[in-house]
Every structure is written in C-alpha cells, then in structure tokens.
N, CA, C and O of each residue as an XYZ file, in Angstrom:
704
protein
N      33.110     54.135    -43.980
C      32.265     52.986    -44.092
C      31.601     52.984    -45.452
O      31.086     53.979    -45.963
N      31.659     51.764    -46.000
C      30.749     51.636    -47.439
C      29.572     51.244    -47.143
O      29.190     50.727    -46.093
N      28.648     51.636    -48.622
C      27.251     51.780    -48.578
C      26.848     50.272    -48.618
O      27.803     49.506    -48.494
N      26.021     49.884    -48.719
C      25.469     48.137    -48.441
C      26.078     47.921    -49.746
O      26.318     48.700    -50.669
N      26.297     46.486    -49.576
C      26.910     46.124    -50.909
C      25.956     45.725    -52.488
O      24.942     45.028    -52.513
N      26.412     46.178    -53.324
C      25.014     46.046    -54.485
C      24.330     44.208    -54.582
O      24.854     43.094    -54.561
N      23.110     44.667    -54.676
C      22.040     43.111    -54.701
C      22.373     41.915    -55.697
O      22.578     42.402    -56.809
N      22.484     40.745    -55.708
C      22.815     39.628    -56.136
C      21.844     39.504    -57.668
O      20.781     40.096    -57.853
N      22.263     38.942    -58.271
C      21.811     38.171    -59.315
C      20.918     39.759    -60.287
O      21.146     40.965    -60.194
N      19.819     38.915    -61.212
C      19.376     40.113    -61.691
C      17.862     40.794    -61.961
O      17.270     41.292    -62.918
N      17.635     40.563    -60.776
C      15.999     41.081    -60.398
C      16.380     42.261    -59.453
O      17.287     42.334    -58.625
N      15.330     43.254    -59.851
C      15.815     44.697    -59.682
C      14.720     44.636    -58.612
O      13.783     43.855    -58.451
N      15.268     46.046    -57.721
C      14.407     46.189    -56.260
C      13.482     46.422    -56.512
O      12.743     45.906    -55.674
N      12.759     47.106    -57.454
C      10.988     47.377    -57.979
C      10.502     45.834    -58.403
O      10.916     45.039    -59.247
N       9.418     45.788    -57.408
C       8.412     45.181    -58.169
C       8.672     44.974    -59.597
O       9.105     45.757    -60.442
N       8.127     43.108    -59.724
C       8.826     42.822    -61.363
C       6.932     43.252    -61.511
O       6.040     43.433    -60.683
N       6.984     43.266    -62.589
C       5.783     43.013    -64.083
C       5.731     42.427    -65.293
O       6.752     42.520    -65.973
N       4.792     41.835    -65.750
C       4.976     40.691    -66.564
C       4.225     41.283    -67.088
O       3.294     41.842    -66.508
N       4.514     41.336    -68.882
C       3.357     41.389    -69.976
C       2.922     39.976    -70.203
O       3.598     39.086    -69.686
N       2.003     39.706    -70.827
C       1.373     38.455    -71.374
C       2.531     37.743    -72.029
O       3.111     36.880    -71.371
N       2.786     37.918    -72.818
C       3.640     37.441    -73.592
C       4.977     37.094    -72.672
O       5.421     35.984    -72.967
N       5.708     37.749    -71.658
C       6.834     37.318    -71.302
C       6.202     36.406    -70.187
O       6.549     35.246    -69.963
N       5.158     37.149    -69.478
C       4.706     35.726    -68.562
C       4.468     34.217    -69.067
O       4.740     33.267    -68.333
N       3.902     34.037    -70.467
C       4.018     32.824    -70.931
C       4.897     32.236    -71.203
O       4.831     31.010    -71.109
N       6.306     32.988    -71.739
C       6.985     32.769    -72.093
C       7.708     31.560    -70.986
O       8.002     30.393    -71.245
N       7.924     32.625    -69.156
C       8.328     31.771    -68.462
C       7.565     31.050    -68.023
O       8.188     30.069    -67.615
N       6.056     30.893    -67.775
C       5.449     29.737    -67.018
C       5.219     28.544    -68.565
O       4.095     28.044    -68.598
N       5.903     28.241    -69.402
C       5.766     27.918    -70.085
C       4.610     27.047    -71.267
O       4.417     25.851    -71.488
N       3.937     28.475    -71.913
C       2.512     28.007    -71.947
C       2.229     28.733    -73.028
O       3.264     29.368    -73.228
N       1.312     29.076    -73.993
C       0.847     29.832    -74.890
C       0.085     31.248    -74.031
O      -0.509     31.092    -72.965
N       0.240     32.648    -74.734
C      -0.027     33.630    -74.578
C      -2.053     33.442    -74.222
O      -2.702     34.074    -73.388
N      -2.424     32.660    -74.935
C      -3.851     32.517    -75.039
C      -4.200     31.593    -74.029
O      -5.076     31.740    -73.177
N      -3.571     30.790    -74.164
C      -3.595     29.709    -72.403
C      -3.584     30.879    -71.321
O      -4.506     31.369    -70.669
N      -2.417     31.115    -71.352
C      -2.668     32.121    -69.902
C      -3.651     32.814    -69.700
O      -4.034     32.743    -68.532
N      -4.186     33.410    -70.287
C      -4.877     34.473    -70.891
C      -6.447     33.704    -69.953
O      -7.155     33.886    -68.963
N      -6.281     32.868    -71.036
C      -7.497     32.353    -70.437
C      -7.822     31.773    -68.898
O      -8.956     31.819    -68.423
N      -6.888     31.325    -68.324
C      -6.519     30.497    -67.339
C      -6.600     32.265    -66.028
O      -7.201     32.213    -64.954
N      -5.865     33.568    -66.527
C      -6.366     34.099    -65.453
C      -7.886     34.930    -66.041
O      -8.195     35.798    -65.224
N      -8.483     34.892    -66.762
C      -9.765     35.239    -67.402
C     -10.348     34.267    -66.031
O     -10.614     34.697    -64.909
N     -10.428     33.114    -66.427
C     -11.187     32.386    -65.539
C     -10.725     32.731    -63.336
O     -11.380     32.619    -62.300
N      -9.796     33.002    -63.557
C      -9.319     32.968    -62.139
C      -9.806     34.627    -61.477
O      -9.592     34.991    -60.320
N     -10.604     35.586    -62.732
C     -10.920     37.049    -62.657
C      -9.440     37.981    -62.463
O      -9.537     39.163    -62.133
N      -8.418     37.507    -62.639
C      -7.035     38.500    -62.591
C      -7.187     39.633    -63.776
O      -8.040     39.411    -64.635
N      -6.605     40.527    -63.843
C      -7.009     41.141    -64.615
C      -5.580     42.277    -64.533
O      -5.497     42.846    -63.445
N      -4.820     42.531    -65.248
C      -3.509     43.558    -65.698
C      -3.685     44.836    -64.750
O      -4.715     45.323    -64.282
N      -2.634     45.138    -64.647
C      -2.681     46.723    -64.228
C      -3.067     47.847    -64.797
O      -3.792     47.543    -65.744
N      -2.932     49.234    -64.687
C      -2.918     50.332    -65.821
C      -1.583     50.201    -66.666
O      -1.599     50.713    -67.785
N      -0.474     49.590    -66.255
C       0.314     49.444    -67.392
C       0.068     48.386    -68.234
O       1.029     48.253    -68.991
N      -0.827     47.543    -68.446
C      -0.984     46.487    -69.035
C      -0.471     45.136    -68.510
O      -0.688     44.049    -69.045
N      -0.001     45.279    -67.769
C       0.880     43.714    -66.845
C       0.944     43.283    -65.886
O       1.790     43.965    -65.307
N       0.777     42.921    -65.568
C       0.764     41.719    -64.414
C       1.442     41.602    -63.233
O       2.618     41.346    -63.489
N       1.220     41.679    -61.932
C       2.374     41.788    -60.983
C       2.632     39.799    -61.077
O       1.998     38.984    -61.747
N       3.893     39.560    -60.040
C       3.835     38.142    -59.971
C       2.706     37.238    -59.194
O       2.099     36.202    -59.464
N       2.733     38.149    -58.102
C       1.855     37.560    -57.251
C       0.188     37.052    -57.969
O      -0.523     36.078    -57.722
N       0.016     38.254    -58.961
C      -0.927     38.201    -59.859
C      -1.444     36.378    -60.814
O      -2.369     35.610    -61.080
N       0.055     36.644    -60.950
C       0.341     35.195    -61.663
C       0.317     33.938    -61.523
O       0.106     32.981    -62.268
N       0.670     34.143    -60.007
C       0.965     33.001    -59.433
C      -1.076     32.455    -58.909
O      -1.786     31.465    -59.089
N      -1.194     33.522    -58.380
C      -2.520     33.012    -57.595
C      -3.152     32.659    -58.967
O      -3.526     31.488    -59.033
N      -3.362     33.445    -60.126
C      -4.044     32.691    -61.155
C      -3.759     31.854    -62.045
O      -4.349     31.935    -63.122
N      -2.904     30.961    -61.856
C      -2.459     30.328    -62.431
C      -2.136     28.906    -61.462
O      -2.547     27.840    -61.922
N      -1.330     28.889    -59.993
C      -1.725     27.989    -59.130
C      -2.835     27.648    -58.134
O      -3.129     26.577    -57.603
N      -3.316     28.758    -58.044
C      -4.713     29.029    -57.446
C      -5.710     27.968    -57.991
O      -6.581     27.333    -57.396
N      -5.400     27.961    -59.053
C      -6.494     27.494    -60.021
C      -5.891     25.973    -60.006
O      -6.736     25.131    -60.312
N      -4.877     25.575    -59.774
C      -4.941     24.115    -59.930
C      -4.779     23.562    -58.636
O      -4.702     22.338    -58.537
N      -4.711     24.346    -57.540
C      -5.177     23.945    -56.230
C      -6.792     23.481    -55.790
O      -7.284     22.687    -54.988
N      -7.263     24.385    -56.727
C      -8.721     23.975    -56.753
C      -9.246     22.919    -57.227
O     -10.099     22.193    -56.716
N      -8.387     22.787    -58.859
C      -8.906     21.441    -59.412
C      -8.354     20.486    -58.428
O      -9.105     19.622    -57.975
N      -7.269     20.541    -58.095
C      -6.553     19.155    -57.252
C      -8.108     19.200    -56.286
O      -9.056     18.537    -56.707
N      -8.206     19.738    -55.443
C      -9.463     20.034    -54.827
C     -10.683     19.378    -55.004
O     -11.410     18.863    -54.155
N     -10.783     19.442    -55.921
C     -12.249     18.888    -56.948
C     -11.480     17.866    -56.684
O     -11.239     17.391    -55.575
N     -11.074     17.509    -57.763
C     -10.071     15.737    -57.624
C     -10.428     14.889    -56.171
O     -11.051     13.830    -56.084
N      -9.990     15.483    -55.362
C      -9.568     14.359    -54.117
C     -11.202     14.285    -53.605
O     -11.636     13.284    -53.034
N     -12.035     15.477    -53.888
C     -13.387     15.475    -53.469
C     -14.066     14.294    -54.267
O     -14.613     13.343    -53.709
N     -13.972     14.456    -55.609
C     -14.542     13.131    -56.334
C     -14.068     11.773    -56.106
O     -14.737     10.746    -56.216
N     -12.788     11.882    -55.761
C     -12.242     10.483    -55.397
C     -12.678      9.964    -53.899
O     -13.029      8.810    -53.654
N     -12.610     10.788    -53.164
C     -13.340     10.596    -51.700
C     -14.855      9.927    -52.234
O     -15.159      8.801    -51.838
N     -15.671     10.603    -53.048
C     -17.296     10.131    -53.384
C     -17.186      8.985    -53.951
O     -18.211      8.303    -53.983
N     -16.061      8.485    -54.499
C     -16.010      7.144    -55.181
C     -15.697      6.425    -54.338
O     -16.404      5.417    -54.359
N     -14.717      6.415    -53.303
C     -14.290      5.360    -51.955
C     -15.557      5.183    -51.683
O     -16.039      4.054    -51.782
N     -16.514      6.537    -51.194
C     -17.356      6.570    -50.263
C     -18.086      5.093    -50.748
O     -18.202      4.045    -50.112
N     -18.540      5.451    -52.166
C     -19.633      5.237    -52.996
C     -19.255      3.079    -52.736
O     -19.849      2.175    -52.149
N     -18.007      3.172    -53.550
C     -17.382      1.866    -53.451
C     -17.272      1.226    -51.891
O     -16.847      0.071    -51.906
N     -17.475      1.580    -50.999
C     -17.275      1.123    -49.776
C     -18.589      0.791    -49.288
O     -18.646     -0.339    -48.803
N     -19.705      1.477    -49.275
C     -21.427      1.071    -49.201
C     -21.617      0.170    -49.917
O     -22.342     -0.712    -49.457
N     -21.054     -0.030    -51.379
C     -21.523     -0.984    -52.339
C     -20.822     -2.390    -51.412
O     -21.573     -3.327    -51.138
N     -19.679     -2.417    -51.075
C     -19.186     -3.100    -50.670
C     -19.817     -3.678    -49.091
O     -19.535     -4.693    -48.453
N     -20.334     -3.072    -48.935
C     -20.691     -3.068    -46.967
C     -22.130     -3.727    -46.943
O     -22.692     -4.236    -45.973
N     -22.844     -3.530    -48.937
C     -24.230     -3.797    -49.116
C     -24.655     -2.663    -48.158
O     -24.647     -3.144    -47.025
N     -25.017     -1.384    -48.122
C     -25.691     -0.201    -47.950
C     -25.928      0.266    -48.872
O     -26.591      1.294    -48.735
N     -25.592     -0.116    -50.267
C     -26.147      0.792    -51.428
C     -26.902      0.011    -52.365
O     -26.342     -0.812    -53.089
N     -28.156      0.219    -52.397
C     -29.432     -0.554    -53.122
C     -29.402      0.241    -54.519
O     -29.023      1.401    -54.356
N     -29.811     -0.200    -56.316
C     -29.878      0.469    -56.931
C     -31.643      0.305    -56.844
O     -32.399     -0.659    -56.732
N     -31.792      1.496    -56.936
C     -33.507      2.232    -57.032
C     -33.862      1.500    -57.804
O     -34.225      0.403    -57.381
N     -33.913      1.722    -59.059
C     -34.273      1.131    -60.534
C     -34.777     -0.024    -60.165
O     -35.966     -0.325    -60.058
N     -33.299     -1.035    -59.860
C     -33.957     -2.439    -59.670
C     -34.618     -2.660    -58.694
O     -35.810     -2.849    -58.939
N     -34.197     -2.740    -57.212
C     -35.217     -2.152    -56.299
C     -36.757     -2.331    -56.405
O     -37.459     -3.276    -56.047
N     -37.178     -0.810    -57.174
C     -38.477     -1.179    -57.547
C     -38.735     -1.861    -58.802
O     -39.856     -2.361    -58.889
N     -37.919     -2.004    -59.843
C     -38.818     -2.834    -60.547
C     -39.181     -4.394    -59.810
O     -40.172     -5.029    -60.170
N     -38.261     -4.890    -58.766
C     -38.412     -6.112    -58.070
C     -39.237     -6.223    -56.604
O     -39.510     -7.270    -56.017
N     -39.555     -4.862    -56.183
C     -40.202     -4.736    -55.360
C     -41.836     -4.789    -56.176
O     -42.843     -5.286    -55.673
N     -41.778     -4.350    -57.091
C     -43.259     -4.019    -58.373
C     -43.799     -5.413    -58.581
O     -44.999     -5.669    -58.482
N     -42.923     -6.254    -58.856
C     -42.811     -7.462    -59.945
C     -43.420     -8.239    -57.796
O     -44.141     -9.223    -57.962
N     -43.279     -8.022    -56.711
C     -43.853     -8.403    -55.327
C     -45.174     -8.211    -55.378
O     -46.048     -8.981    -54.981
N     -45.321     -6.941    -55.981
C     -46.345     -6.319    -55.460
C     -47.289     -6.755    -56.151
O     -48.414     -6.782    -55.652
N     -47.051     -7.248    -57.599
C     -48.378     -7.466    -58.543
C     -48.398     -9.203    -57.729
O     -49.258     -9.422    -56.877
N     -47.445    -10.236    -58.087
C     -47.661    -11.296    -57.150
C     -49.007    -11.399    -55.952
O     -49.916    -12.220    -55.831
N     -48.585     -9.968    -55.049
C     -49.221    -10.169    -53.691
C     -50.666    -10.217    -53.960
O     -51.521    -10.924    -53.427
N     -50.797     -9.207    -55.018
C     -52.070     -8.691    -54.922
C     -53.072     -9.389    -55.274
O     -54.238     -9.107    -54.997
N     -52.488    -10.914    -56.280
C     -53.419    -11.404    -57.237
C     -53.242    -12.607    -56.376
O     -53.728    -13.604    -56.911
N     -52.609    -12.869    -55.019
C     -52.756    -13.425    -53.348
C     -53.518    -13.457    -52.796
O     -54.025    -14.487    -52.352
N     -54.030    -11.912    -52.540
C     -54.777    -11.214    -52.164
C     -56.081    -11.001    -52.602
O     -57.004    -10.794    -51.814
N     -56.238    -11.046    -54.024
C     -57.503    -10.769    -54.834
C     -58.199    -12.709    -54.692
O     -59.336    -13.116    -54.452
N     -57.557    -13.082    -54.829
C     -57.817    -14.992    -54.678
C     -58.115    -15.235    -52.964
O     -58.744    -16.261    -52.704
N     -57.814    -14.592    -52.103
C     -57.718    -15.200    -50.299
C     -59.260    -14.772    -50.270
O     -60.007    -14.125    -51.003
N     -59.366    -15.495    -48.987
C     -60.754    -15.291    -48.791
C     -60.774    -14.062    -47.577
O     -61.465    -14.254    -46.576
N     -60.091    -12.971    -47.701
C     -60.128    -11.776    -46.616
C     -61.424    -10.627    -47.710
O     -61.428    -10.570    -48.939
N     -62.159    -10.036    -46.970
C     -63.082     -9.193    -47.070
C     -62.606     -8.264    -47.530
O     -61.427     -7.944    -47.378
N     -63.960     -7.275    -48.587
C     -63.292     -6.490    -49.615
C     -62.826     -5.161    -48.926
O     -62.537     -4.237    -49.686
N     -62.721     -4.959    -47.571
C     -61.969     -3.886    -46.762
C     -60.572     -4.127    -46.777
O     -59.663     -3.525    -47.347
N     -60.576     -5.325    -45.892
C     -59.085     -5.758    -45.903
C     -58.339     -5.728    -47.133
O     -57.270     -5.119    -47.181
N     -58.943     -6.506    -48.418
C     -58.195     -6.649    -49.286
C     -58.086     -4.963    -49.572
O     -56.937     -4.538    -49.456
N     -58.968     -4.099    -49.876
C     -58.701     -2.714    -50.262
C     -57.197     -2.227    -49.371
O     -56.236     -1.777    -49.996
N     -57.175     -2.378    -47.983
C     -56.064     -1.997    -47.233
C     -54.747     -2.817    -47.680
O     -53.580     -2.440    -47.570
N     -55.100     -3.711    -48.071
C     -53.718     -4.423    -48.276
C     -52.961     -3.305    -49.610
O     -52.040     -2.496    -49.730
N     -54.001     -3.889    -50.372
C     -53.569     -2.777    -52.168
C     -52.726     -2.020    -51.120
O     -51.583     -2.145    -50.682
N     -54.007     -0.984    -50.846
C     -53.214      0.601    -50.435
C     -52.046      0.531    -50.017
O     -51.362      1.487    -50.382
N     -51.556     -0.173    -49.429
C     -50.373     -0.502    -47.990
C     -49.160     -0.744    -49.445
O     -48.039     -0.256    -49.590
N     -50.017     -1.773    -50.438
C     -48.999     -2.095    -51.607
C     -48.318     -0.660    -52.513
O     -47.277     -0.323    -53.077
N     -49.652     -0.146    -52.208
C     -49.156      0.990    -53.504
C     -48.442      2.114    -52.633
O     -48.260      3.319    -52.809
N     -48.274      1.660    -52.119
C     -47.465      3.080    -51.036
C     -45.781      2.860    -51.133
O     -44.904      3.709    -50.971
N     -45.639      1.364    -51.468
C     -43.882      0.990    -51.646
C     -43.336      2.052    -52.250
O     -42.402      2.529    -51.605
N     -43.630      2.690    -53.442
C     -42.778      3.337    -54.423
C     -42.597      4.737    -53.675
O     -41.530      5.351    -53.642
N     -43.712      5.129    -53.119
C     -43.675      6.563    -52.478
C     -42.594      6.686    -51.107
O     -41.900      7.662    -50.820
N     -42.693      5.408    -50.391
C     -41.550      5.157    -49.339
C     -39.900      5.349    -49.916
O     -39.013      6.097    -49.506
N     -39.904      4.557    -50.799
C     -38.200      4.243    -51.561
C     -38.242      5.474    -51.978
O     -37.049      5.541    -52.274
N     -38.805      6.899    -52.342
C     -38.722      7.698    -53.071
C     -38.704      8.885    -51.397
O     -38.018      9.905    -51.325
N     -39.395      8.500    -50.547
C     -38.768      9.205    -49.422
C     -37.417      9.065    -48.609
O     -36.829      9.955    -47.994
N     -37.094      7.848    -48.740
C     -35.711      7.233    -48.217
C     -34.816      7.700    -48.997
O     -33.862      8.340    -48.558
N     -35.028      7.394    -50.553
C     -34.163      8.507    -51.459
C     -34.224     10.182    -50.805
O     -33.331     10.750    -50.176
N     -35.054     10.512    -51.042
C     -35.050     11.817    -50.488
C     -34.441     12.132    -49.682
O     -33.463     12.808    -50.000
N     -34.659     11.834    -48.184
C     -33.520     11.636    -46.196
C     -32.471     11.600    -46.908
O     -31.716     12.545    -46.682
N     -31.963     10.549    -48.038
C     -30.802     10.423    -47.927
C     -29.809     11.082    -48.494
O     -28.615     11.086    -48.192
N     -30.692     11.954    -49.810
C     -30.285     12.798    -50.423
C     -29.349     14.047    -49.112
O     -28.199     14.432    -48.902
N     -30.639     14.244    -48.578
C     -30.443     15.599    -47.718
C     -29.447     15.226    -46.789
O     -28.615     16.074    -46.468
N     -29.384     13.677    -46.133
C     -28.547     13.388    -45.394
C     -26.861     13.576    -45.662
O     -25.923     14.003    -44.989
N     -27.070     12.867    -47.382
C     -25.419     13.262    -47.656
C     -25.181     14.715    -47.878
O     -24.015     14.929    -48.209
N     -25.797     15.595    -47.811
C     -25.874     17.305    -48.457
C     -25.645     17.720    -47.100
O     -24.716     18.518    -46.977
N     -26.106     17.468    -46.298
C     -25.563     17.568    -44.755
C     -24.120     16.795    -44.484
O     -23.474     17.434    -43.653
N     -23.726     16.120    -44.743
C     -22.837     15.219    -44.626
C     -21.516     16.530    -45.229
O     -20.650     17.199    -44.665
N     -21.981     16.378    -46.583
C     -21.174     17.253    -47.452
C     -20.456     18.753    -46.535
O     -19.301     19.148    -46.372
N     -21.598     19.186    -46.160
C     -21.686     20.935    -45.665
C     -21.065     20.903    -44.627
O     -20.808     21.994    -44.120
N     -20.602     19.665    -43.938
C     -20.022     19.957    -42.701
C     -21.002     19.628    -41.430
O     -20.632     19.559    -40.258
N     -22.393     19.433    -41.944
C     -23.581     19.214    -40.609
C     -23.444     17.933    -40.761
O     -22.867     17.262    -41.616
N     -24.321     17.545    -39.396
C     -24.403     16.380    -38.933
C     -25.267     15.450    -39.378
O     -26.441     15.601    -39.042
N     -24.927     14.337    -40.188
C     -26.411     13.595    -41.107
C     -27.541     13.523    -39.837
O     -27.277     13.835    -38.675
N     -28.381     13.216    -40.148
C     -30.048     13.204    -39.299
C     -29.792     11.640    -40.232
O     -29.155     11.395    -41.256
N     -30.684     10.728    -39.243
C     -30.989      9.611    -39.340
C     -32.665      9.879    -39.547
O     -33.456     10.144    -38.641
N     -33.007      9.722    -41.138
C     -34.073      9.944    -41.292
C     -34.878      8.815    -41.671
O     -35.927      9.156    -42.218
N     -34.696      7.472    -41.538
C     -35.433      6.426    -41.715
C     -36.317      6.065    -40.912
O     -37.199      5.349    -41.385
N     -36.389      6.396    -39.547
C     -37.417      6.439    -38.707
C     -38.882      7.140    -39.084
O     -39.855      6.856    -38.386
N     -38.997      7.922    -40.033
C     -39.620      8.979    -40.769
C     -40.753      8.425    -41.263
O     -41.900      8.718    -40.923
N     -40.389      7.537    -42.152
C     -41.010      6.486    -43.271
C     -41.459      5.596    -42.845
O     -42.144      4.879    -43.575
N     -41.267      5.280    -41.525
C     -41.485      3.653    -40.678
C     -42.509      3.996    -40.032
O     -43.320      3.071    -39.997
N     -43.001      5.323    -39.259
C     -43.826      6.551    -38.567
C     -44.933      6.410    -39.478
O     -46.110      6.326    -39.127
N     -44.556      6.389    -40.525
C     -46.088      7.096    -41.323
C     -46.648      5.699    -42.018
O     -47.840      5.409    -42.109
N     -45.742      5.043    -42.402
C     -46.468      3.575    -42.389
C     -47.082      3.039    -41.374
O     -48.005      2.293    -41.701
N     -46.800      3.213    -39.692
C     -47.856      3.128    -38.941
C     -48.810      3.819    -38.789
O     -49.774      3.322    -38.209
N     -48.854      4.704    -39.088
C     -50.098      5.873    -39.223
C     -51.192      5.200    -39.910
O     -52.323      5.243    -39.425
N     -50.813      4.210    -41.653
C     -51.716      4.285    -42.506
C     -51.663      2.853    -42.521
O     -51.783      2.274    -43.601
N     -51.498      2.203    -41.452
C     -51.994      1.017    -41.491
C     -52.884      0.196    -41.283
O     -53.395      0.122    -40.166
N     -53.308     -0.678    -42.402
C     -54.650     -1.273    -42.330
C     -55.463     -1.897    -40.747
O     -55.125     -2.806    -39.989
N     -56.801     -0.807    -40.709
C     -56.996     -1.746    -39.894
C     -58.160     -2.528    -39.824
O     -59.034     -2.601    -38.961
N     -58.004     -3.093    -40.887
C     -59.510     -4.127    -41.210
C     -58.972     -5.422    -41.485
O     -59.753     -6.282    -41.892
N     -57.844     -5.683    -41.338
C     -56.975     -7.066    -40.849
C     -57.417     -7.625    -39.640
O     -57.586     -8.829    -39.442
N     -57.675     -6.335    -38.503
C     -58.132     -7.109    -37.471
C     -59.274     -7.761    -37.378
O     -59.449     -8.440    -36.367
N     -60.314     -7.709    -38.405
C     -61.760     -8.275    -38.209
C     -61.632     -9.788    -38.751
O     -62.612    -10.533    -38.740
C-alpha cells in the first residue's frame, strides 16, 4: 500500500507567515498602509517578525467590517432623522425658541397693558419665562430617550415630566 498521495498546489503543511512586505505585496497595498491598518486593529508580528494569516485577515477585514458598521449605523440615523422630519416630529430648537421668544415678548406687553392685578400679571411672566427651561428639558428626555433607544433599552416616554411640573408652578392668582 502507498503512503497518502503528496498535497496539491503550493502551500506547504506549516502554517504560512507573512513578512510585511510580502503581505502587501498580496493584499495589494503599500507596506505602510498595512502597517498602519493592523497598528490600528492592535495586531502585532510574531517573534519571527511576521504575521500568521489569520493575523491578517482579522486586521485588515476586521477593520472594514466595522467601518461598513459605522456606515449602515449613520445611514440608519439619517432615515431615522429624515423620516421625523418628514412625519413633522422633528422641531429645530433654534427656531423654536427664537419664535416661541418673539410670543413671549408679544404676551407680556398683553399682559403689562390688561387690566389683571400685579400678582397675576407677575405669574403670568413667570409661567412665560419658564418656556426656554421646558424645550431644554424635552431636549434633554429626548436626548436620553434616543441613548436608550441606541443601547438596546427601552425609550421612557418622558414628556409627561415637563407637563407635571408646569402644573406644580402654576399661577394661582388667575383665579382671583
């Protein structure tokens, strides 16, 4: 009986190893590209100076699995983003308050002219000047809401929050 028959083509039964230079050679790239590309991925040579494949491969596709990664994540935030704009769920802040501001001075000089008592009118202000601190809590919920969203948890519906504490601090010298 003969011994197994000798192995095909011409990669030898040991483990291959790649120096820098021949690994660039075949993933076709500059010695300093690579270099850098597994620098960043933390790969790092053997005691002979080289590289197993497997070495190569993870730092080198590893690494653009990730960017693809990133990619589809940013493109998902842009649907997201584009689809609220579209649905009208997405208010820009900025304008927002400068047009909620541009209400507020209106109301007040409403308010400063009506014939309501200088309690009431004081409660009204207050109630006025509280807009910016609300939009800046709703920003906030919502911040945390999408960061939850993100992580895998479950958003919290935090607008109820803001609606709570405006009844708390509401005027009550309207009623007189």
């Amino acid at each position: 009986m003969k011994g197994a028959p000798p192995p095909r083509g011409n990669v030898p039964k040991t483990s291959l190893r790649w120096s820098l230079d021949s690994a660039a050679r075949e993933l076709a790239m500059s010695p300093n590209t690579l270099q850098k590309v597994l620098n960043q991925a933390s790969v790092t040579p053997g005691e002979d100076g080289c590289f197993s494949t497997a070495q190569l491969l993870s730092g080198v596709y590893g690494r653009m699995y990730e960017e693809k990664l990133k990619v589809q994540q940013q493109l998902a935030r842009r649907y997201e983003l584009a689809n609220k704009i579209t649905e009208g769920e997405f208010l820009n802040r900025v304008e927002l308050e400068k047009s909620l501001g541009q209400l507020a001075a209106e109301m007040v000089f409403i308010i400063e002219t009506s014939d309501l008592n200088r309690q009431a009118q004081d409660d009204l202000r207050n109630a006025l000047a509280g807009i910016p601190i609300e939009i800046a809590g709703v920003a906030k919920s919502q911040a945390k809401s999408l960061r939850r969203s993100k992580n895998g948890g479950k958003p919290e519906e935090d607008g109820d929050e803001s609606l709570n504490r405006r009844k708390k601090r509401a005027p009550t010298a309207l009623n007189d």
